[in-house]
PDB file of N, CA, C and O in Angstrom:
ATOM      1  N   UNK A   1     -12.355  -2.987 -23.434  1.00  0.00           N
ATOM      2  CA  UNK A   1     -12.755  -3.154 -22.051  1.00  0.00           C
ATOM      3  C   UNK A   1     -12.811  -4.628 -21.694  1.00  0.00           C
ATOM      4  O   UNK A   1     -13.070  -5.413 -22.606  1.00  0.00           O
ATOM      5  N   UNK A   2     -12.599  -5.087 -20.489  1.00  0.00           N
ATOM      6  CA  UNK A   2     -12.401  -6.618 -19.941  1.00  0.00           C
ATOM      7  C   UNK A   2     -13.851  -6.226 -19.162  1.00  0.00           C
ATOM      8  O   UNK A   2     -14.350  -5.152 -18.828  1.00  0.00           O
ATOM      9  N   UNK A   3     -14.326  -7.801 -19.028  1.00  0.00           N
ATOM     10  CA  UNK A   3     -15.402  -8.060 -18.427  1.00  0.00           C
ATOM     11  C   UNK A   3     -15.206  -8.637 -16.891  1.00  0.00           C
ATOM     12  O   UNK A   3     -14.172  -9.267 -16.667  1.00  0.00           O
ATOM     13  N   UNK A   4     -15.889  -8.500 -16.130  1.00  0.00           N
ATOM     14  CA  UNK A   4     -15.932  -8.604 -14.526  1.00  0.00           C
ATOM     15  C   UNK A   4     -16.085 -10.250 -14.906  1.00  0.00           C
ATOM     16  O   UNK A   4     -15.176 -11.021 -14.599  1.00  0.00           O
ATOM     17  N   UNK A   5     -17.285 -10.719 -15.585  1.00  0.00           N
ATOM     18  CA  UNK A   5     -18.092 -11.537 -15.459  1.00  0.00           C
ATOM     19  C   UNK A   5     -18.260 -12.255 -16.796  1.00  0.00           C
ATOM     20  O   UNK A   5     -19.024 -11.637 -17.536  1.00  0.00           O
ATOM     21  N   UNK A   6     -17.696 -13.548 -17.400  1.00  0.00           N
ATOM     22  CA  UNK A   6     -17.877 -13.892 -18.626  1.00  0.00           C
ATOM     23  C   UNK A   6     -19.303 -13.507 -19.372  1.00  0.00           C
ATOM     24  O   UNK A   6     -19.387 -13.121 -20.538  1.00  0.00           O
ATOM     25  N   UNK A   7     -20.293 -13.677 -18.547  1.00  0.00           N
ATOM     26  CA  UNK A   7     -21.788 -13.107 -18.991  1.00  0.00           C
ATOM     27  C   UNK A   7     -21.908 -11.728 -19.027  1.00  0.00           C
ATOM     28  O   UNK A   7     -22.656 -11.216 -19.860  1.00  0.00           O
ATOM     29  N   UNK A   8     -21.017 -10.774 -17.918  1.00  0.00           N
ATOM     30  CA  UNK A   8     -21.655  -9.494 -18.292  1.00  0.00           C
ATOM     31  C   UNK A   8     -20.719  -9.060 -19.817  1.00  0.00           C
ATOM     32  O   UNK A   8     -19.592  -9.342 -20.223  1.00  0.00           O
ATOM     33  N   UNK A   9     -21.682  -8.370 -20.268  1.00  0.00           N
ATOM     34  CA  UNK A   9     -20.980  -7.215 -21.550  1.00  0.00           C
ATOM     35  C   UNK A   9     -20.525  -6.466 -21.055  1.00  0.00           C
ATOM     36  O   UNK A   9     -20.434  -6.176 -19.863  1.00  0.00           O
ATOM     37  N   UNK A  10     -19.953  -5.788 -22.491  1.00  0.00           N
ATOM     38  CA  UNK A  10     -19.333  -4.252 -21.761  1.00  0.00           C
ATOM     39  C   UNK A  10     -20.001  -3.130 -21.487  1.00  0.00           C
ATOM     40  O   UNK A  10     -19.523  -2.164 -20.894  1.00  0.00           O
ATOM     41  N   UNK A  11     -21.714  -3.275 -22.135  1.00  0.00           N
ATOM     42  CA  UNK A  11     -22.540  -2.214 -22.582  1.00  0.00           C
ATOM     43  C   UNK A  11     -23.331  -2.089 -21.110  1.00  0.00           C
ATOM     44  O   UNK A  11     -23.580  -1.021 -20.550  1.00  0.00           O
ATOM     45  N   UNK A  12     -23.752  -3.754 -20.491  1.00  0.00           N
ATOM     46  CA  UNK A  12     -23.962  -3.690 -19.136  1.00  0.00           C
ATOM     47  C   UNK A  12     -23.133  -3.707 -18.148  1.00  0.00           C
ATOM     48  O   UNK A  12     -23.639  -3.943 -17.051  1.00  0.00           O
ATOM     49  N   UNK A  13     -22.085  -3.541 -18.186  1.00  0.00           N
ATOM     50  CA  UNK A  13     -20.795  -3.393 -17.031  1.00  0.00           C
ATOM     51  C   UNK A  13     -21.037  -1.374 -17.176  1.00  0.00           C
ATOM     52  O   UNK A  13     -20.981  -0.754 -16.114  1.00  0.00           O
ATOM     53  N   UNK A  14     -21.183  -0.898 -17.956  1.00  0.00           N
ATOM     54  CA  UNK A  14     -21.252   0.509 -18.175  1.00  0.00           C
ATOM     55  C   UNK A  14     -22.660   1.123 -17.740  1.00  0.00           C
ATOM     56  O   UNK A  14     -22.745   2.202 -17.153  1.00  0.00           O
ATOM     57  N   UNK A  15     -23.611   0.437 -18.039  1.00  0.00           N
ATOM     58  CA  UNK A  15     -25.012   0.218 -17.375  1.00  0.00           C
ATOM     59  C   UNK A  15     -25.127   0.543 -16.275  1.00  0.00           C
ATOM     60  O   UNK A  15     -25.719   1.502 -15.780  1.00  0.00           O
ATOM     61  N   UNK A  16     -24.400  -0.471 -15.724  1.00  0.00           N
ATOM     62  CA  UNK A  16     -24.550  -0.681 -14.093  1.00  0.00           C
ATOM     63  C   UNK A  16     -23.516   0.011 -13.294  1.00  0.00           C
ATOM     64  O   UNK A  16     -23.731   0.153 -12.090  1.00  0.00           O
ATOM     65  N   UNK A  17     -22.673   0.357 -13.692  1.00  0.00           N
ATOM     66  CA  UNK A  17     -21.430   1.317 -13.427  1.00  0.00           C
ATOM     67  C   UNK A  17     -21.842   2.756 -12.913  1.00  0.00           C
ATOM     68  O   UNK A  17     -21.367   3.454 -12.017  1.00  0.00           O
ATOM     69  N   UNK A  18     -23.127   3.002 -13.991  1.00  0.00           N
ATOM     70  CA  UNK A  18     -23.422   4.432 -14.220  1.00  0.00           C
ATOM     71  C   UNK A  18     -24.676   4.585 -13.056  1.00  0.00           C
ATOM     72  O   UNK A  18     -24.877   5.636 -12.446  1.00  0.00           O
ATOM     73  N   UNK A  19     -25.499   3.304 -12.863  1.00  0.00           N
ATOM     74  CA  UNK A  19     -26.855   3.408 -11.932  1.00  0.00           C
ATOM     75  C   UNK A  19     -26.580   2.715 -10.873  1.00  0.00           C
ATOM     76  O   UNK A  19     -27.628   2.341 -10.345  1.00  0.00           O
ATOM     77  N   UNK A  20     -25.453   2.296 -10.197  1.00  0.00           N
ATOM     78  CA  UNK A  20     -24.876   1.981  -8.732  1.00  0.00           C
ATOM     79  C   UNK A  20     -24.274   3.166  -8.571  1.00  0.00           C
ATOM     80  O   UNK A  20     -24.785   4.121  -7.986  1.00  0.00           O
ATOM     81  N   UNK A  21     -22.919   3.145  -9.199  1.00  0.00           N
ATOM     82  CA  UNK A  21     -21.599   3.931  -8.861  1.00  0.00           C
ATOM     83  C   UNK A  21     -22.192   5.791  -8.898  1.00  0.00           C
ATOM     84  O   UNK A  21     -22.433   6.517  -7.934  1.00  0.00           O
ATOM     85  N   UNK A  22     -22.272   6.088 -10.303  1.00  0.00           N
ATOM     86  CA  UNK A  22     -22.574   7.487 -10.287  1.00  0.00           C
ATOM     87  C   UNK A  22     -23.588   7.977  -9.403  1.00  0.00           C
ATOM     88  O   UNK A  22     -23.452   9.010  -8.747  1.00  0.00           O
ATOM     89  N   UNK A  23     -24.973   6.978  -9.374  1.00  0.00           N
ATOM     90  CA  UNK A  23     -26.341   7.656  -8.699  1.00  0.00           C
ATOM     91  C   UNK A  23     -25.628   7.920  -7.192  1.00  0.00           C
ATOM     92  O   UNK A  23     -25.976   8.866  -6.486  1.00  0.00           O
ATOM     93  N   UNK A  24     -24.744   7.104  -6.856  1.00  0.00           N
ATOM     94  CA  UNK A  24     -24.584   7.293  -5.056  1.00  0.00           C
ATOM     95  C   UNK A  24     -23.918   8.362  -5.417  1.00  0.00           C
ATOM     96  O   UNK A  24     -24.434   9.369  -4.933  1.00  0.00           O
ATOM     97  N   UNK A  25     -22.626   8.663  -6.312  1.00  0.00           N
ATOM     98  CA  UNK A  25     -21.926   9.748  -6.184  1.00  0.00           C
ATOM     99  C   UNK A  25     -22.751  11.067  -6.164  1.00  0.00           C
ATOM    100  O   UNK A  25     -22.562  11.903  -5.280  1.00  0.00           O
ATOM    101  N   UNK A  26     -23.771  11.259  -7.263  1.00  0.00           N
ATOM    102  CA  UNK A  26     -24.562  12.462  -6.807  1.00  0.00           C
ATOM    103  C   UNK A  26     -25.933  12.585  -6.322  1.00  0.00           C
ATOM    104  O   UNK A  26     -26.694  13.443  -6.767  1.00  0.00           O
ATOM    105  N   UNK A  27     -26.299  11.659  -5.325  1.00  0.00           N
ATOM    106  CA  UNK A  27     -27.277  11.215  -4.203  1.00  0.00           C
ATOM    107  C   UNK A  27     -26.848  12.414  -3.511  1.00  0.00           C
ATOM    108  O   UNK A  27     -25.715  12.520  -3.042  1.00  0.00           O
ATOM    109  N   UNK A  28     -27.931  13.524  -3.422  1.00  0.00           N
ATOM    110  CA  UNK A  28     -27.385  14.689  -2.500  1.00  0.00           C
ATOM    111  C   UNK A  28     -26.341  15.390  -2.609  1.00  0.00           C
ATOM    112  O   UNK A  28     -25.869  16.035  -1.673  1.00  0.00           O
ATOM    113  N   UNK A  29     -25.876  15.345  -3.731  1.00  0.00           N
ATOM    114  CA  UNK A  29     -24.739  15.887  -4.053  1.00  0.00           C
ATOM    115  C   UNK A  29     -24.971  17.557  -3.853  1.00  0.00           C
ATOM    116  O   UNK A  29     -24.085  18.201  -3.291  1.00  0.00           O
ATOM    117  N   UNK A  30     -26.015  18.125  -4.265  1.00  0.00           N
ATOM    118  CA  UNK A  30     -26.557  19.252  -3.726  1.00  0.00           C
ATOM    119  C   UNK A  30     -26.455  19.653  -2.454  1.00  0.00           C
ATOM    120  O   UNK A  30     -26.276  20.817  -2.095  1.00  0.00           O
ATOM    121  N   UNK A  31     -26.547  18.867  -1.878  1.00  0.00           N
ATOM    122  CA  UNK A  31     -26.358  19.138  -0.402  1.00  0.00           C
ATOM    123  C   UNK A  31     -25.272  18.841   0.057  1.00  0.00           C
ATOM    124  O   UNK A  31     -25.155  19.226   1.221  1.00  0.00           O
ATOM    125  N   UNK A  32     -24.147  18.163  -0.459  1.00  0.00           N
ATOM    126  CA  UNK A  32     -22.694  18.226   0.481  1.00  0.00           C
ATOM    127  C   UNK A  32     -21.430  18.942  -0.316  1.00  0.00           C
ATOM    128  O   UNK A  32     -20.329  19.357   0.047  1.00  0.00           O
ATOM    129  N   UNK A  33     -22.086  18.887  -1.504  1.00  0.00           N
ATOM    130  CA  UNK A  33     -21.036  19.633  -2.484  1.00  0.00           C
ATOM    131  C   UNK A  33     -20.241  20.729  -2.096  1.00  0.00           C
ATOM    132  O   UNK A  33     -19.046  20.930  -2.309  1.00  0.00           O
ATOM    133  N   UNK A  34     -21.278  21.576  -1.348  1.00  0.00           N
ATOM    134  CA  UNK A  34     -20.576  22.982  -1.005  1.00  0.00           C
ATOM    135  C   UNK A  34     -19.867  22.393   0.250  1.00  0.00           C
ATOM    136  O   UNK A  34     -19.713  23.367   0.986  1.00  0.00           O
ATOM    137  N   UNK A  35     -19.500  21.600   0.694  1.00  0.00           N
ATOM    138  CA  UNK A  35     -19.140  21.573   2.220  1.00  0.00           C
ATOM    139  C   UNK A  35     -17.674  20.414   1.845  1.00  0.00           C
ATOM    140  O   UNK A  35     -16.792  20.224   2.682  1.00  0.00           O
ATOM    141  N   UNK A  36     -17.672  19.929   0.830  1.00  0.00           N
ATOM    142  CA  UNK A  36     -16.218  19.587   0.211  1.00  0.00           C
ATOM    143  C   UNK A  36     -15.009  19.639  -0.215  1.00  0.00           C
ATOM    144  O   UNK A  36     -15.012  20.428  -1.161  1.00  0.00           O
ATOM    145  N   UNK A  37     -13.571  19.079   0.025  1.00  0.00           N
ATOM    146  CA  UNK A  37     -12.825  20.344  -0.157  1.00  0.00           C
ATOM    147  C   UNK A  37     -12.412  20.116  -1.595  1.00  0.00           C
ATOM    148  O   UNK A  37     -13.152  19.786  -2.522  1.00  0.00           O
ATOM    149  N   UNK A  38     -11.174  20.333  -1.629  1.00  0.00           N
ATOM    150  CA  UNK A  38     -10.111  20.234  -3.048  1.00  0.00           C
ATOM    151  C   UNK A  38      -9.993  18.473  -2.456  1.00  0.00           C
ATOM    152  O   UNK A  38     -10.787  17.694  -2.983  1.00  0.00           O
ATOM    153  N   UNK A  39      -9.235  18.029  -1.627  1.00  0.00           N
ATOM    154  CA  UNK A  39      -8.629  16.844  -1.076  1.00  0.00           C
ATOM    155  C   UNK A  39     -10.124  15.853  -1.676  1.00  0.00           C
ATOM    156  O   UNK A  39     -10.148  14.856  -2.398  1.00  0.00           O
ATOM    157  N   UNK A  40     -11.278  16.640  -1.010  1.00  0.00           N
ATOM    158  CA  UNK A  40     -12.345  15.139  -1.150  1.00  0.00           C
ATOM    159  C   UNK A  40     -12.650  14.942  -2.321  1.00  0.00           C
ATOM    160  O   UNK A  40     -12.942  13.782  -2.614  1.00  0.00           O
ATOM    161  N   UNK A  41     -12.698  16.131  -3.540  1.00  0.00           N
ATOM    162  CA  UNK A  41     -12.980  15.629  -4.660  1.00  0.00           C
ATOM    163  C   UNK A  41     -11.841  15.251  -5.455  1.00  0.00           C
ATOM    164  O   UNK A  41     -12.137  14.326  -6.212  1.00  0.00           O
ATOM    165  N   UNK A  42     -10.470  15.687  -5.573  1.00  0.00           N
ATOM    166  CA  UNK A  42      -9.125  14.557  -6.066  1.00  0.00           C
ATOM    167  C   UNK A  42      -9.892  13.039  -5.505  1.00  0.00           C
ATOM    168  O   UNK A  42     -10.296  12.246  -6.356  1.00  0.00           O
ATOM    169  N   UNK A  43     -10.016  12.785  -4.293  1.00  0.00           N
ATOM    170  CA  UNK A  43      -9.965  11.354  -4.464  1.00  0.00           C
ATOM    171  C   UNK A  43     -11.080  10.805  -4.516  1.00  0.00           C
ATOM    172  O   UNK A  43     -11.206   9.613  -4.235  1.00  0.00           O
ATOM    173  N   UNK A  44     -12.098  11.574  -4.888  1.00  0.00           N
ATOM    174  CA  UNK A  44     -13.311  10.769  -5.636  1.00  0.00           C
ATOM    175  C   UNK A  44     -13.278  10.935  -7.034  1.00  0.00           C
ATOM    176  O   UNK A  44     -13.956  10.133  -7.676  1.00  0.00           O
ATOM    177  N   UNK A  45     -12.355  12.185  -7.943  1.00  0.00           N
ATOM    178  CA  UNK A  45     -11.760  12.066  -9.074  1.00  0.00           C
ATOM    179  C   UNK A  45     -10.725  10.821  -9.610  1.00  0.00           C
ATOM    180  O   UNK A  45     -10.532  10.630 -10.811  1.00  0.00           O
ATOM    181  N   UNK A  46     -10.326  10.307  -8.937  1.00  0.00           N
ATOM    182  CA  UNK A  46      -8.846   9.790  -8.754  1.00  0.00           C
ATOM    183  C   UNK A  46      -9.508   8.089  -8.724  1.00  0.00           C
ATOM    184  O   UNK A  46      -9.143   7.134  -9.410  1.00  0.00           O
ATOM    185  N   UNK A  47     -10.323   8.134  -7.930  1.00  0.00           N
ATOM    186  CA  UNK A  47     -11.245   6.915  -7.732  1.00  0.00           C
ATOM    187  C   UNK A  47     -12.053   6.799  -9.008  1.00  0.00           C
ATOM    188  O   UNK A  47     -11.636   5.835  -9.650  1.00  0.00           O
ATOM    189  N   UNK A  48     -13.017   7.395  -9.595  1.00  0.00           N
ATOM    190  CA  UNK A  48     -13.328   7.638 -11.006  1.00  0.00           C
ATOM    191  C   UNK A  48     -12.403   7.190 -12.249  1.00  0.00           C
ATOM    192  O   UNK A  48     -12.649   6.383 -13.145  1.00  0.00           O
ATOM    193  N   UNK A  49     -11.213   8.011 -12.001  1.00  0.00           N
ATOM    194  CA  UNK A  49     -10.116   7.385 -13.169  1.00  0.00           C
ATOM    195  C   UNK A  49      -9.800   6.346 -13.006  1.00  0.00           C
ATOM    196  O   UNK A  49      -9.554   5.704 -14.027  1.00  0.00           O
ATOM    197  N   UNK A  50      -9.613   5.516 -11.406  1.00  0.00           N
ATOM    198  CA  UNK A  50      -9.162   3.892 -11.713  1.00  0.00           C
ATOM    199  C   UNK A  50     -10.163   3.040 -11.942  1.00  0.00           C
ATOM    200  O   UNK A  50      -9.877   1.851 -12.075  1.00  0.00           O
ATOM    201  N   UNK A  51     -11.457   3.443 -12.029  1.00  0.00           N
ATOM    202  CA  UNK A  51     -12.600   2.827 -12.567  1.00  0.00           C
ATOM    203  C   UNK A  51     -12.650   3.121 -14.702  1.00  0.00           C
ATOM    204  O   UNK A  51     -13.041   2.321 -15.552  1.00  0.00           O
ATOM    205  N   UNK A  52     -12.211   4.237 -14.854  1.00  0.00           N
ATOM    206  CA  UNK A  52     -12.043   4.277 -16.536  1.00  0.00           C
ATOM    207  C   UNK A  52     -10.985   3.406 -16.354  1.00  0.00           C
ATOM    208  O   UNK A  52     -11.353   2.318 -16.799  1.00  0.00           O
ATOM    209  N   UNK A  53      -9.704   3.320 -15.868  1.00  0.00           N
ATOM    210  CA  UNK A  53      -8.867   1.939 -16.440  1.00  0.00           C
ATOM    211  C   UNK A  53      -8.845   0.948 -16.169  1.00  0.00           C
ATOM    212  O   UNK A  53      -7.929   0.257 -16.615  1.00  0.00           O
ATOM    213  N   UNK A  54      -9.678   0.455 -15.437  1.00  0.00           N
ATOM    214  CA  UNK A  54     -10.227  -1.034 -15.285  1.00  0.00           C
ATOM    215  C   UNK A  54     -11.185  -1.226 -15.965  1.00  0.00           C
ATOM    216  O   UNK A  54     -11.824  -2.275 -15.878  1.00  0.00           O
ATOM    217  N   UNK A  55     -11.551  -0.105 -16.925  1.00  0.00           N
ATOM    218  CA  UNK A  55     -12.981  -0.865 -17.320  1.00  0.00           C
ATOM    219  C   UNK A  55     -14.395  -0.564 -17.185  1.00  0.00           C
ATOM    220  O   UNK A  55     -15.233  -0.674 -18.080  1.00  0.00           O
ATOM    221  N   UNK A  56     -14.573  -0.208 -16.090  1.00  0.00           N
ATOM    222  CA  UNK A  56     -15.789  -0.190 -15.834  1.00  0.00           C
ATOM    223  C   UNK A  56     -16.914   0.980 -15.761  1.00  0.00           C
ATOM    224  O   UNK A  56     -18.099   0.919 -15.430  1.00  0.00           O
ATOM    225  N   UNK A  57     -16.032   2.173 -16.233  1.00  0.00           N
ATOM    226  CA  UNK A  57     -17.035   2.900 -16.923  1.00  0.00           C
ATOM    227  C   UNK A  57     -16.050   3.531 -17.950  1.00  0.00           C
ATOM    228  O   UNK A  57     -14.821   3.516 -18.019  1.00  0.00           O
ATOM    229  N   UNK A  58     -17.314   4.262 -18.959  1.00  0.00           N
ATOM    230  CA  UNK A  58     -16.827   4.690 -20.113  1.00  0.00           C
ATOM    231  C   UNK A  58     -15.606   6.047 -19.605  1.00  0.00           C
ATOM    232  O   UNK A  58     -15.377   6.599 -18.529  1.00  0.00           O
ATOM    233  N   UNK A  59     -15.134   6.161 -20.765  1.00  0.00           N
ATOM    234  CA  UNK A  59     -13.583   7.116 -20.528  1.00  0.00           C
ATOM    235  C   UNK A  59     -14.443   8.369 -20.974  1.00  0.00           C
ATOM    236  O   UNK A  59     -13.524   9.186 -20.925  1.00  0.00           O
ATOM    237  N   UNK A  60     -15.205   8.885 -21.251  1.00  0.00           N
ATOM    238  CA  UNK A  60     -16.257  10.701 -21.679  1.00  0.00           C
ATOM    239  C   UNK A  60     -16.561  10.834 -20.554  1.00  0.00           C
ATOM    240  O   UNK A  60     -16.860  12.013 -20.360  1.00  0.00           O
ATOM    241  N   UNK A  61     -16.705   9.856 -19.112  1.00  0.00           N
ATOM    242  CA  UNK A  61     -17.277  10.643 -18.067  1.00  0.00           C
ATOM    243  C   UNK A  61     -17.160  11.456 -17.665  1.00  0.00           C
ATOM    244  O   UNK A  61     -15.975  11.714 -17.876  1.00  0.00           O
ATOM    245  N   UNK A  62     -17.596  12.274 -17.095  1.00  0.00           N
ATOM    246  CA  UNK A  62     -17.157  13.902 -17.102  1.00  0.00           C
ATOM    247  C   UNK A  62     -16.620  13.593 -15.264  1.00  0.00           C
ATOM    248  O   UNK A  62     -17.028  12.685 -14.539  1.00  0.00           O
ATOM    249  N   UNK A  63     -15.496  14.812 -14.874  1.00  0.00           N
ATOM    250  CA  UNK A  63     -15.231  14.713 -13.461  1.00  0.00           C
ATOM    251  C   UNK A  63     -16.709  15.334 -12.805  1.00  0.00           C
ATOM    252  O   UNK A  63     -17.826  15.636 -13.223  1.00  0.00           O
ATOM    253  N   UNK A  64     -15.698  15.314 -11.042  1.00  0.00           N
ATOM    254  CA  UNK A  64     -17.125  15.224 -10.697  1.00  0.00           C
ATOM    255  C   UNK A  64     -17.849  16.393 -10.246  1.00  0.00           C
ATOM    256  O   UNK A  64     -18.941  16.370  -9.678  1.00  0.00           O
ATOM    257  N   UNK A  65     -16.865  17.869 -10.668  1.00  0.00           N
ATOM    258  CA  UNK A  65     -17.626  18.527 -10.597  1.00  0.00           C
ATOM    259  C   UNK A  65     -18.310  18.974 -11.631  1.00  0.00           C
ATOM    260  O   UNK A  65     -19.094  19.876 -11.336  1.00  0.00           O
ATOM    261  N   UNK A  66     -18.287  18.633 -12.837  1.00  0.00           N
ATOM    262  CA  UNK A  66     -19.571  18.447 -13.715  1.00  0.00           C
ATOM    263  C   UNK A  66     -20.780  17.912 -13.857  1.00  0.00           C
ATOM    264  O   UNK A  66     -21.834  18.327 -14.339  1.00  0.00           O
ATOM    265  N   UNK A  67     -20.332  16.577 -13.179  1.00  0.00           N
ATOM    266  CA  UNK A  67     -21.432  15.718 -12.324  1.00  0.00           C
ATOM    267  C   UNK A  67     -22.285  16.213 -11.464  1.00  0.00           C
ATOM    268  O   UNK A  67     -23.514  16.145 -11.495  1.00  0.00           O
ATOM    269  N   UNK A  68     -21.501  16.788 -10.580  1.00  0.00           N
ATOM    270  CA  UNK A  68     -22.305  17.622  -9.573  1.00  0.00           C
ATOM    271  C   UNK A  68     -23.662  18.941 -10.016  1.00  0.00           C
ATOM    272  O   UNK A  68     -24.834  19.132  -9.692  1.00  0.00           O
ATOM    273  N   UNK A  69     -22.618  19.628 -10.942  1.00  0.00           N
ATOM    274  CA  UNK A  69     -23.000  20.836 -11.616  1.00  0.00           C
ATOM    275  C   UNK A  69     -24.532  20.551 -11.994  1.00  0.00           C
ATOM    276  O   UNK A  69     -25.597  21.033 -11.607  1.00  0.00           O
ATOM    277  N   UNK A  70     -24.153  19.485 -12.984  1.00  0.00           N
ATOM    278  CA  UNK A  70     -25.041  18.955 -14.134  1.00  0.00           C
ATOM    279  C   UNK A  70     -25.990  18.275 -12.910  1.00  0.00           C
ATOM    280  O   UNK A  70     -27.003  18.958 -13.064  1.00  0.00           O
ATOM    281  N   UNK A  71     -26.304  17.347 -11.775  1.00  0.00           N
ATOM    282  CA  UNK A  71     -27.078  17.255 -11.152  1.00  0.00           C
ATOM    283  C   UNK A  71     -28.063  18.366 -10.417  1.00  0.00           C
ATOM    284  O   UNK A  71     -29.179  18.215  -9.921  1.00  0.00           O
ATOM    285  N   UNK A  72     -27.218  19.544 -10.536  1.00  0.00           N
ATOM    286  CA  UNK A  72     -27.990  20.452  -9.692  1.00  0.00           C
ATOM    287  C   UNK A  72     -28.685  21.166 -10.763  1.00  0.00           C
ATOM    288  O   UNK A  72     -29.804  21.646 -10.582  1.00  0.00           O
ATOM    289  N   UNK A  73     -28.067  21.249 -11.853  1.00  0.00           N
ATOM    290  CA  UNK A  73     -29.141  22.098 -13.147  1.00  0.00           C
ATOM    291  C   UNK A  73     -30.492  21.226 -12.926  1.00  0.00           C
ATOM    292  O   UNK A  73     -31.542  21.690 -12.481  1.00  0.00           O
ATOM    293  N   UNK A  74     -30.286  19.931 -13.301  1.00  0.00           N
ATOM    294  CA  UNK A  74     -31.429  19.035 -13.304  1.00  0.00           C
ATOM    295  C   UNK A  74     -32.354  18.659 -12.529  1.00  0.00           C
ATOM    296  O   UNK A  74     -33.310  18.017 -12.963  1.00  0.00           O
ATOM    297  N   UNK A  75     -32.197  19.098 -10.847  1.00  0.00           N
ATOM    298  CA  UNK A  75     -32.749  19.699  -9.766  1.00  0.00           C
ATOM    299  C   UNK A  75     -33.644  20.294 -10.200  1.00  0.00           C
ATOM    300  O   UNK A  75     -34.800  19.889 -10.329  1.00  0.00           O
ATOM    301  N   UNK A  76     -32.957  21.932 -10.636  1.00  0.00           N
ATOM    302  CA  UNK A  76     -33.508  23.055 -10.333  1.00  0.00           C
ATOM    303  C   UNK A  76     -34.789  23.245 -12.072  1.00  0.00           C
ATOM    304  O   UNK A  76     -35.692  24.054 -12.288  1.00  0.00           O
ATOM    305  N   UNK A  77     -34.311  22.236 -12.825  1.00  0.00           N
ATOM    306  CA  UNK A  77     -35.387  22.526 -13.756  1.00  0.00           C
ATOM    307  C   UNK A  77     -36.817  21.713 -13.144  1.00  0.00           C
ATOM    308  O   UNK A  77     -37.994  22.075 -13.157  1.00  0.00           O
ATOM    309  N   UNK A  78     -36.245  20.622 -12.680  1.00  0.00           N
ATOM    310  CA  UNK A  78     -37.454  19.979 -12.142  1.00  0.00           C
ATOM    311  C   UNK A  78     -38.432  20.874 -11.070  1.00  0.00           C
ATOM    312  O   UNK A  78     -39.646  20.672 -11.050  1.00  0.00           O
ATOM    313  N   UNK A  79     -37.874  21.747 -10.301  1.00  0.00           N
ATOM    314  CA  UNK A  79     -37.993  22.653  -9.610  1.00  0.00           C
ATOM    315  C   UNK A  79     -38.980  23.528  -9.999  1.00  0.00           C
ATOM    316  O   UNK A  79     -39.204  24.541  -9.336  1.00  0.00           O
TER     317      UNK A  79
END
């Protein structure tokens, strides 16, 4: 992985990748998920993958309707 920032690592480029980038992606994700089509999640998939080849997050991320999935389990246990 290449660094943004001679100071950042790769461990905090993945850090921060995961608690900017992902938290907005499933910020309510419960609530717009169902109202999304095929088109909107390709290119928030698609957007995801050019972030694994630049770098900036790890390549295991799961797409995003696992993301999603997995946010709403974690909802509903809190629940």
């Amino acid at each position: 992985m290449r660094s943004v920032c001679p100071k950042l690592t790769d461990s905090a480029l993945l850090t921060i990748y995961r608690a900017v980038v992902v938290a907005k992606l499933i910020y309510a994700s419960s609530a717009y998920a169902g109202f999304t089509t095929a088109n909107d999640r390709q290119q928030i998939q698609t957007f995801i993958l050019h972030c694994k080849q630049a770098g900036f997050c790890a390549s295991e991320l799961d797409n995003i309707d696992k993301i999603c999935i997995s946010a709403d389990n974690q909802l509903f246990i809190k629940i």
